[in-house]
Structure formats: structure tokens, C-alpha cells
C-alpha positions in Angstrom: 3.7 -0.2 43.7 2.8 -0.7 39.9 1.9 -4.2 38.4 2.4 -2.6 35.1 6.2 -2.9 34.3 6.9 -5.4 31.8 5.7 -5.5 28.1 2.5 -3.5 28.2 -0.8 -3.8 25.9 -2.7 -1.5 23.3 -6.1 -2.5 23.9 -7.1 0.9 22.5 -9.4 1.3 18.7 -6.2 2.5 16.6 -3.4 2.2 16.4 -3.4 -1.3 16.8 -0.9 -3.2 18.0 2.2 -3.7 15.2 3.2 -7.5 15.0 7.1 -8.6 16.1 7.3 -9.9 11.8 6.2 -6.7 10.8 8.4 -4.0 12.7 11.4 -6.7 11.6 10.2 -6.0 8.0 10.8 -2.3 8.7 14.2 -2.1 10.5 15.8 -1.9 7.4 18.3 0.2 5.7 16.8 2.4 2.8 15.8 0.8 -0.3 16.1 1.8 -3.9 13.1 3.5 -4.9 13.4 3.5 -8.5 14.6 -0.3 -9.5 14.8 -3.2 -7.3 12.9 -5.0 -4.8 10.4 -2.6 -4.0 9.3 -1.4 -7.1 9.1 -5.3 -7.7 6.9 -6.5 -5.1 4.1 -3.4 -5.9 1.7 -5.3 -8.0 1.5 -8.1 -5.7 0.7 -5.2 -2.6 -1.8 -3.9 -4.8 -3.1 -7.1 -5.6 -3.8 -8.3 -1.8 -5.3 -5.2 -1.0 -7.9 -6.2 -3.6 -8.2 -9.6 -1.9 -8.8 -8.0 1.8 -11.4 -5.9 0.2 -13.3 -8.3 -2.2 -12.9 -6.1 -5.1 -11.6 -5.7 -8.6 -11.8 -2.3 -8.5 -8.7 0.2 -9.0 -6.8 0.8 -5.4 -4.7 3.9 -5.3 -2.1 4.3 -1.8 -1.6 7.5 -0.1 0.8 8.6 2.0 -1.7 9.9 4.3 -4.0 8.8 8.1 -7.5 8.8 7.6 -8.5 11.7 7.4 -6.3 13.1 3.9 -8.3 9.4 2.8 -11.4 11.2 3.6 -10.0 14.0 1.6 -8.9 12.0 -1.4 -11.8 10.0 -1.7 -13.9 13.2 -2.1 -11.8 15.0 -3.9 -12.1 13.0 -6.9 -15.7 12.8 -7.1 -17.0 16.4 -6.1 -17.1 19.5 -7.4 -18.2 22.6 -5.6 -21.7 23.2 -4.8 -22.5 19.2 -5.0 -24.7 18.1 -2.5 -24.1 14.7 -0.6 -26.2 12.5 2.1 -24.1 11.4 5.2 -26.1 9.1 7.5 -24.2 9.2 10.9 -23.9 7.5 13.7 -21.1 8.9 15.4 -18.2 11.1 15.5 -16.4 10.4 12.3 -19.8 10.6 9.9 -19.6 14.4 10.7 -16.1 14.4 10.5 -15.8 13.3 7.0 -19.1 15.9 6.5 -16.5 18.3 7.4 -14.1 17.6 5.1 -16.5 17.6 2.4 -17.7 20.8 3.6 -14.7 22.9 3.2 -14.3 21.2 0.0 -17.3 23.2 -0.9 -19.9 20.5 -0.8 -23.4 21.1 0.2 -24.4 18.4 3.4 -27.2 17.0 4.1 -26.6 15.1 7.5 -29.2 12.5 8.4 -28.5 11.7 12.4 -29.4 8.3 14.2 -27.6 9.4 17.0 -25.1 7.5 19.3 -26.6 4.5 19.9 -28.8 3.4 16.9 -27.6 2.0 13.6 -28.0 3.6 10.0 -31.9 2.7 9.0 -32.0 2.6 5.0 -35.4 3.3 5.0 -35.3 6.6 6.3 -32.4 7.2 3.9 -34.5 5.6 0.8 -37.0 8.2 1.7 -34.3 11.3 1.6 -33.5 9.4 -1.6 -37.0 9.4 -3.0 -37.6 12.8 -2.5 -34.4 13.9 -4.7 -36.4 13.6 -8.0 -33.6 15.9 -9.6 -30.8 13.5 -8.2 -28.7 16.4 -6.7 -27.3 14.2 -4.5 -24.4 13.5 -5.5 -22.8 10.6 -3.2 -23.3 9.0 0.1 -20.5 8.7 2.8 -21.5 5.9 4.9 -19.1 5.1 8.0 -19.2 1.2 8.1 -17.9 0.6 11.5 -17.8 4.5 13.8 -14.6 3.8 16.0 -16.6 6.3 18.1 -19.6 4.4 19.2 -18.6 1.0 17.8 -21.2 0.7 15.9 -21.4 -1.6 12.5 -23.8 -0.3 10.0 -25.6 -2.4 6.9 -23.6 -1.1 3.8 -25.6 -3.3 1.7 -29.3 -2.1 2.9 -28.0 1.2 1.9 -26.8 0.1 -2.1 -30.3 -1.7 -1.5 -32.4 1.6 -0.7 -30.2 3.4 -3.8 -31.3 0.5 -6.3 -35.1 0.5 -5.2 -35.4 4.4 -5.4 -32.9 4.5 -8.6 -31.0 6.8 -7.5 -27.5 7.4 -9.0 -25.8 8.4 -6.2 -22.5 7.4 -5.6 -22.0 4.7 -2.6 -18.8 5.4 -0.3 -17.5 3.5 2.3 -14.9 4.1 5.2 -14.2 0.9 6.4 -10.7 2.7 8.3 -11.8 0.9 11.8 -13.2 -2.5 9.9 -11.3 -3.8 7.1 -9.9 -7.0 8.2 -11.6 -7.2 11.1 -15.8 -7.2 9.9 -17.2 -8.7 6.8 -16.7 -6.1 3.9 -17.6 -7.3 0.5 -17.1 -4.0 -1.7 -18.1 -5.5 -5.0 -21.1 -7.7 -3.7 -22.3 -5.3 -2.0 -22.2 -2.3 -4.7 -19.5 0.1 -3.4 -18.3 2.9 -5.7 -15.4 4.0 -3.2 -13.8 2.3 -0.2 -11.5 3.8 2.1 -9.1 2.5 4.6 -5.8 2.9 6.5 -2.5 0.9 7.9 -3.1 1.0 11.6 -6.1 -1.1 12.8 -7.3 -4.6 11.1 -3.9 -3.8 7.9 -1.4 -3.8 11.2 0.7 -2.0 10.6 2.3 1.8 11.6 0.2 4.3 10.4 1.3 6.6 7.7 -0.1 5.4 4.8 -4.2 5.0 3.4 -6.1 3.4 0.8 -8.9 4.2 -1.7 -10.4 1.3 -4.2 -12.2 2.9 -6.3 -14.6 1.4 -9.5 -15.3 2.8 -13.1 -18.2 4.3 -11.7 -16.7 6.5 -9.1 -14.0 7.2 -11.8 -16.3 8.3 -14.5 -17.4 11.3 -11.9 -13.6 11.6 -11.8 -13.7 13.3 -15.1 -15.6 16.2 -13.8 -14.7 16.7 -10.5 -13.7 20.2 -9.8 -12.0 19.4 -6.1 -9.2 17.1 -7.5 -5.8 18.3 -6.8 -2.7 17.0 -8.0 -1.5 15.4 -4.9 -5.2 13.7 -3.8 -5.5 12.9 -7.7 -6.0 9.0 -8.3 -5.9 8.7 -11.9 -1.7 8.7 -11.6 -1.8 6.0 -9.0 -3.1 3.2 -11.3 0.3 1.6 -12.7 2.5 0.3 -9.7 5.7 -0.2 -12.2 6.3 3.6 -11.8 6.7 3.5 -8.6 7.7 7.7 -7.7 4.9 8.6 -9.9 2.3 6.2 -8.5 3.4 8.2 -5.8 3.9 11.6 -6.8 7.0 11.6 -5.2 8.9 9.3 -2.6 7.4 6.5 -1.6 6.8 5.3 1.9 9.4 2.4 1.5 9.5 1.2 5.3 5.4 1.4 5.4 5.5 -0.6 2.3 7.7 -3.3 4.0 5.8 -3.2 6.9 2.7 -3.8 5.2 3.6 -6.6 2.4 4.1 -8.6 5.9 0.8 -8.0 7.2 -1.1 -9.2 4.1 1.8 -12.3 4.2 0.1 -12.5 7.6 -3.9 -11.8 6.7 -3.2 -14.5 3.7 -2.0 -17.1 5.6 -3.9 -16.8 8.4 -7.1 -17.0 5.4 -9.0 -14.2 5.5 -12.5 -16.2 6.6 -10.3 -17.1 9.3 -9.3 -13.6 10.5 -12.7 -12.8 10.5 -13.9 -15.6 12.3 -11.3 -14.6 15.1 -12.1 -11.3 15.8 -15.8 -12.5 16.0 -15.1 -15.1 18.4 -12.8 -12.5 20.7 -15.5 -9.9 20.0 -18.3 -12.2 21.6 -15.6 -13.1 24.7 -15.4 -9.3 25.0 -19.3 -8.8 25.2 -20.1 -12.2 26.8 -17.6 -10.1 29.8 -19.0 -6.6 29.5 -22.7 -8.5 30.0 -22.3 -10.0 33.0 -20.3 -7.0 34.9 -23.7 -4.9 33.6 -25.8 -7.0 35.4 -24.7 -5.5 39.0 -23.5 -2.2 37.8 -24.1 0.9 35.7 -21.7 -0.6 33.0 -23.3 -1.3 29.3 -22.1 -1.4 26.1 -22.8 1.4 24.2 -24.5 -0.8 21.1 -27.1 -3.0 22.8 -27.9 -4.9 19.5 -25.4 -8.0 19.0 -25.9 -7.7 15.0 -24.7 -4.0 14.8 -21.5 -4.3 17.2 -18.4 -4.1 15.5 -15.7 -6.6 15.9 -13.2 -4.1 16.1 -14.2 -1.9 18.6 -16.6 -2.0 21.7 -17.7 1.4 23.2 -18.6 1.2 26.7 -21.2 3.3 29.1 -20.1 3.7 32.5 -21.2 7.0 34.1 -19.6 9.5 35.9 -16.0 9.4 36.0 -16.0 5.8 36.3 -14.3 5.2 32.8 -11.2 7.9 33.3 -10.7 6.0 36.8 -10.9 2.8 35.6 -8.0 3.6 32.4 -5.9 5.2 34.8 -5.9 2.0 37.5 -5.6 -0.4 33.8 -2.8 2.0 32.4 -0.6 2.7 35.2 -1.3 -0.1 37.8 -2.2 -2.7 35.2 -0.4 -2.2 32.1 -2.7 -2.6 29.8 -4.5 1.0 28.4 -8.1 1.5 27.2 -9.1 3.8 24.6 -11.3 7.0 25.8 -14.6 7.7 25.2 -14.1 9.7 21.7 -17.2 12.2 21.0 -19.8 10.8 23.2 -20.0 13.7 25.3 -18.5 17.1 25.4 -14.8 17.3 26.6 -14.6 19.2 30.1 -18.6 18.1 30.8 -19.5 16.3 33.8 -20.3 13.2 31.6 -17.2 13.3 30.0 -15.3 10.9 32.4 -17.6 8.1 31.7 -17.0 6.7 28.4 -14.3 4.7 26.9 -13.9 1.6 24.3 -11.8 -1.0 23.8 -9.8 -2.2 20.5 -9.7 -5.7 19.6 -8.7 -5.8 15.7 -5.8 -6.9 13.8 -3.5 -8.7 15.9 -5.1 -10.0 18.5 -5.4 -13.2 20.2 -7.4 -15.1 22.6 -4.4 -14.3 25.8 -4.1 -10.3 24.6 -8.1 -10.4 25.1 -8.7 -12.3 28.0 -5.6 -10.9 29.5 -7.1 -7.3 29.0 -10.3 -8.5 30.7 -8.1 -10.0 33.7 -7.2 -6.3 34.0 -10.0 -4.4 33.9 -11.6 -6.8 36.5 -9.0 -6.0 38.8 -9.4 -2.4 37.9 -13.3 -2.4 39.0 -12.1 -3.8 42.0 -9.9 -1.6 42.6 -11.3 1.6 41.5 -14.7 -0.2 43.6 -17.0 -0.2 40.7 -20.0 -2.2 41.1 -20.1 -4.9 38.8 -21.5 -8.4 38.1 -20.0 -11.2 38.6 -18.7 -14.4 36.3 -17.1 -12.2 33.5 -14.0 -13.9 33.1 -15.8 -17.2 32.9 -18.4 -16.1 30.6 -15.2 -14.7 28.2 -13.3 -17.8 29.0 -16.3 -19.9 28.0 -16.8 -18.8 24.5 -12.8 -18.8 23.5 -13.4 -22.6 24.8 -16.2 -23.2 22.6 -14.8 -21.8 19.2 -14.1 -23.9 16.7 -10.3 -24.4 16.3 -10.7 -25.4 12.5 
């Protein structure tokens, strides 16, 4: 017998589940793409995307997941044979190094590891020592779906300022953007990335780059920039097959003028403020079944957990039994443990993370929790007790204003 017919849950880092509003948005027969109601409601898409990312920078849209954004991010800043710094602290820091790699880029990767957030003043001293500046830009992974862990973009602008360096400042907020604090022009960002399927809710298909006159003075000189990955073009939102460079994604662009209807309505403070207070029920959970069992989250420092995404130690092949019971007993699925330890290894079996960004609510959460306690049952995990309460007990104490 399965308990898991019926609607089932996401709970997995991206994608995220797609609100009932916005997949209406998108069934839809095809649009104009020239005149009309598309090309009309543009400038107020590009507009909110500035809001969600506290900026008055430029914003270019892709059709593209993350990883063309990676792409087109560096593309219009390097040239071949730049050099860039990539603190890491997970899988997708050397993921983007990657990209920049075969772009011909020279990488410098500074590693904290898996479990340890970005420190700026190891990077101020990498800085420091550049007296030529050949350092061209720092990638910085705000929130590593990975290891879930939140790193301090603005201690990083900080150690640029104090050692003068002019290195370009880039963040991927891809896991974070509606879902943790980002503040892109208070906090000195040249380049921000991000994409439609975690905290922006929608399908994905579709990425984003804001990008300021800084990072688009080194556009003038970059030798990587293609005419597809190519910003400059995507500036006027009128011309709508040239912003662009072809078709547009019409149904994505539906999809996601609903979200932001959704982000602005809710009030942005207030999105963030829920996925904090869901992030803490999580945690408050994941706590107290650690205290009689091998489970612990990955990030043991509160300040540096994402509210996005929680990655979760549990040893052996604990965390693939525990999915599989959630999945296809429970309904609800888990996301794996992505690059904390090599696939096929012993250790592999004993990670995995769960998404909570975007839309999400206090029953999806505490309804995911219900699960997996039955699933440690089940799958005879040792485990604490009083995790339900504990998450229970901070959704009660949140303020409802």
C-alpha cells in the first residue's frame, strides 16, 4: 500500500513548485509577438525585476537555465586570458569556474569547503597581493543550492573597497532571489544573476542578468561576447524580437508577470520574512531529530543558512532510504544530496536537502516534516524527539502582520 496518491509535493531546491495563478497565466493560445499585449506589458516585467533585486541597474532576459546565465554574465565582461577569483563553497562555485574556464579565463579558486561560509578576509588578502589588479572579477555564489549555504556578499564588496581593488563583483543569487535578503545596489554588485524556477516561481526556461555601468564599461572590451549572450541589445523592451534576438518566450513571460503580481502583493519584506519564519520551523525540526540520531544540518551556523534550501547530513544510506519511503510511500520528494560526496561512493547515500522557496507555506512545510517523521520511522532511523512541535512552535509564534 502507498499513502502517496493524491496531489503530491516538490519539497526539492529547484524547480520549485509553480503556483495554480501562474500555470493559468500560461495555458494560453499564442500571442502576437510583435504588437499587442505582450510587447506592452515588457517595461513593467523589467521594471519588477528591478524591484525583487533592489537595483537600478540594466536587466537583460535570456532564454536560457542557469547555467547559459553563468555563461552570459561572463561573457560580457572577459576576454581570454583574464584572470578571476571564485571563492567556493560548494558545487556550483566550481561550476561557474568551469564555465569561465572554457571561456578561456585564468581561475584562481579559493575553497572553504562544504561546510564553512566565504571568509572576506582571506579573500582581501588574495586581493592585496594582486598589486597589478589582474584579477579581473569575482564570482561569488550567494546562496550554493548544494550545501545550502548563504554567504556575506557585502563583506566581500567590503574587502574589494579596503584593498582598492577594481575587480568586478558578481553575484548568482539563482537559489536566493526572493527568498534571502539581496540588496544588489547597497551592497555594491556589478552583476547579478538569476533564473525562473526557485524564489521567481515560475517554469524554468528563462534567466536574468542586471547588470550596472560598471560591469558594462568592461563590456566594451570583452573579447568572449557572442551575439546571442550579448547584453547590450537587450536594453529596450519596446523591440521586443530584438531584445530577444529572436522569439520570445511568450508563455514564460505570462507565467512570470503573475509571479511578480504575486511577490508585489504579497510585499517583498513580507516574502522574506516567510521563508525565514518556515526556514527556522524547518531547522527548529532538523534540531531536535539530531539530538538522538546521526542527522545534522549540513550548515551548523544559523546566520549562514539559506532560507531556500537546507542540506542535510545523515550517513550511510540513510538519506536515499529515507527519499524513497517520503517519495513513494509518502508523496512528498526530497531533493538529493548534490556534490557532497562522489556519486557511486559509499557516502553517497547519505545526503540530501530540502527546498523551501518561492511558494511555500506554513501546511506545504509542516506537511513535508509530517512526512519525513514518518519516514524515519519507517525506514527506523534514530532520531530525536519533539520535531513537529518544535516546527509547529515557531509557525505559532510568527508574527501574522
Amino acid at each position: 500500500m502507498s499513502l502517496a496518491n493524491g496531489r503530491s509535493y516538490l519539497a526539492i531546491p529547484g524547480p520549485s513548485v509553480v503556483p495554480d495563478a501562474v500555470l493559468r497565466a500560461m495555458h494560453r493560445a499564442a500571442p502576437n509577438i510583435y504588437t499587442g499585449e505582450l510587447r506592452e506589458m515588457m517595461p513593467g516585467i523589467i521594471a519588477d525585476l528591478k524591484r525583487v533585486a533592489r537595483t537600478e541597474a540594466h536587466c537583460a532576459i535570456y532564454i536560457a537555465n542557469g547555467h547559459g546565465i553563468w555563461e552570459a554574465a561572463l561573457a560580457n565582461i572577459l576576454s581570454p586570458g583574464d584572470r578571476l577569483l571564485v571563492p567556493a563553497t560548494g558545487r556550483f562555485a566550481h561550476g561557474w569556474s568551469d564555465i569561465a574556464r572554457r571561456l578561456g579565463a585564468e581561475v584562481e579558486i579559493l575553497d572553504f569547503g562544504k561546510r564553512d561560509p566565504i571568509d572576506a578576509a582571506r579573500v582581501a588578502e588574495v586581493l592585496r597581493a594582486d598589486t597589478e589588479h589582474r584579477i579581473k572579477a569575482l564570482p561569488v555564489v550567494y546562496v550554493d543550492t548544494s550545501t545550502g549555504i548563504r554567504n556575506d556578499i557585502a563583506a566581500i564588496r567590503a574587502a574589494l573597497d579596503e584593498t582598492g581593488h577594481p575587480a568586478l563583483l558578481l553575484a548568482d543569487c539563482i537559489a536566493s532571489l526572493a527568498c534571502d535578503p539581496f540588496e544588489m545596489d547597497a551592497w555594491g554588485v556589478d552583476v547579478t544573476i538569476a533564473a525562473s524556477q526557485k524564489g521567481l516561481m515560475t517554469p524554468p526556461g528563462i534567466g536574468f542578468v542586471w547588470y550596472n555601468d560598471r560591469a558594462d564599461a568592461a563590456r566594451e572590451t570583452a573579447g568572449c561576447v557572442t551575439h546571442y549572450w550579448d547584453w547590450r541589445p537587450r536594453t529596450d523592451p519596446d523591440q521586443l524580437y530584438l531584445y530577444f534576438d529572436g522569439t520570445a518566450p511568450t508563455h514564460h513571460l505570462y507565467g512570470l508577470r503573475t509571479a511578480l503580481d504575486m511577490i508585489h502583493d504579497e510585499g517583498l519584506d513580507r516574502v522574506l520574512a516567510r521563508h525565514a519564519t518556515l526556514a527556522r520551523a524547518i531547522w527548529a525540526a532538523l534540531d531536535a531529530w539530531g539530538q538522538g540520531g546521526p542527522l545534522e544540518v549540513n550548515m551548523a551556523d544559523h546566520a549562514h543558512r539559506s532560507h531556500a534550501v537546507t542540506a542535510i547530513r545523515l550517513g550511510g544510506d540513510r538519506a536515499d532510504r529515507l527519499r524513497h519511503w517520503c517519495e513513494f510511500t509518502g508523496g512528498v520528494t526530497l531533493g538529493i544530496g548534490l556534490g557532497m560526496a562522489e556519486p557511486g561512493s559509499p557516502e553517497a547515500g547519505g545526503f540530501f536537502r530540502i527546498g523551501h522557496m518561492g511558494h511555500v507555506n506554513a501546511h506545504m512545510v509542516l506537511g513535508t516534516l509530517g512526512v519525513m517523521q514518518a519516514g524515519l520511522l519507517a525506514c527506523d532511523i534514530p532520531h530525536g524527539p519533539g520535531a513537529l512541535d518544535a516546527a509547529a512552535a515557531v509557525c505559532a509564534a510568527a508574527d501574522p502582520g
